[in-house]
C-alpha positions in Angstrom: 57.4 90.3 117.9 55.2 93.2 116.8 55.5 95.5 114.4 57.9 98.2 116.0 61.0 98.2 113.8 63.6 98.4 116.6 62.8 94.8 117.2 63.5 93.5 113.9 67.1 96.0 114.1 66.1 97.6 111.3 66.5 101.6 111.4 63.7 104.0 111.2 62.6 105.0 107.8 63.9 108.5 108.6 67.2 107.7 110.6 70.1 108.2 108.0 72.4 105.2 108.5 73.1 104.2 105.2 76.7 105.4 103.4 76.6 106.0 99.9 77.8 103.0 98.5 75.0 101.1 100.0 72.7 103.4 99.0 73.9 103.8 96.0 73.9 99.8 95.5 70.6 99.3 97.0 68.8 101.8 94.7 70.5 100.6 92.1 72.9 103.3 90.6 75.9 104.5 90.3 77.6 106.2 93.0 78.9 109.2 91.2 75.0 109.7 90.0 74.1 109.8 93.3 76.5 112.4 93.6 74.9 114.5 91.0 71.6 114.3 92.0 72.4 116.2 95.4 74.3 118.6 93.0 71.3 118.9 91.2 69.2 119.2 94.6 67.3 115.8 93.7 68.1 114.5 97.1 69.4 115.7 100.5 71.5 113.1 103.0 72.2 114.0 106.3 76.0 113.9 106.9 78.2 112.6 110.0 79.6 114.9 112.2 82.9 113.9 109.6 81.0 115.1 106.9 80.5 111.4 105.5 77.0 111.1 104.0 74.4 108.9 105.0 71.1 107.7 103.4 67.7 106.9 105.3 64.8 104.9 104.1 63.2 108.2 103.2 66.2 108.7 100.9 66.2 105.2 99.4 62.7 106.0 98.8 63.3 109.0 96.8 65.9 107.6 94.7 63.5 105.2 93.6 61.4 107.4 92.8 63.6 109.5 90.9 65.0 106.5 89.0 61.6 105.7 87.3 60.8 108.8 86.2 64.4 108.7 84.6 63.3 105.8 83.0 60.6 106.9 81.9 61.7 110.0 80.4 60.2 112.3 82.8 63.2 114.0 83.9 66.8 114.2 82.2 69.0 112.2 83.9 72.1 114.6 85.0 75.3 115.0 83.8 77.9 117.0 84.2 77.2 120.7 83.6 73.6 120.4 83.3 70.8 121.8 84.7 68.0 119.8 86.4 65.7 120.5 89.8 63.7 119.0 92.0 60.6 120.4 89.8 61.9 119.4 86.5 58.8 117.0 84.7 59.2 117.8 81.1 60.0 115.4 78.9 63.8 115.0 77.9 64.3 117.0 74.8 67.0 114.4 72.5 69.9 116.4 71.8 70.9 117.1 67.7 74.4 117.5 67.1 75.7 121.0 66.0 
């Protein structure tokens, strides 16, 4: 065997085959988080002809990516009627009751 992927069945790092529970398991989150981060423009699956999403390696990749920095306080992790972007680095302000 050599080192083409096709031979080991395993997709492309840029073919979108994954649905979003798998890439949501497999990177480790929530589903409905993955759902905000495309909201939020964080990430950007291909879709089906149905509409269904799916996840590449590229994607999983990303997702990774984004899930340390939201560890590490880089960027604020999204919730419902926030604002975040692909750009956002600042630190997470904590937020003080009014």
């Amino acid at each position: 065997m050599g080192s083409d992927r096709r031979e080991g069945h395993l997709p492309g790092s840029g073919q979108a085959v994954y649905p979003i529970s798998v890439a949501a398991e497999l990177a480790g989150i929530e589903i409905h988080t993955l759902r905000l981060y495309e909201q939020h423009g964080l990430i950007t699956p291909a879709r089906s002809a149905g509409g269904t999403r799916r996840y590449s390696g590229d994607d999983l990749a990303r997702l990774q990516r984004i899930t340390a920095l939201t560890r590490q306080g880089s960027i604020c992790r999204p919730s419902r009627g926030s604002s975040i972007s692909k750009t956002t680095t600042a630190r997470c302000a904590p937020t003080t009751p009014p």
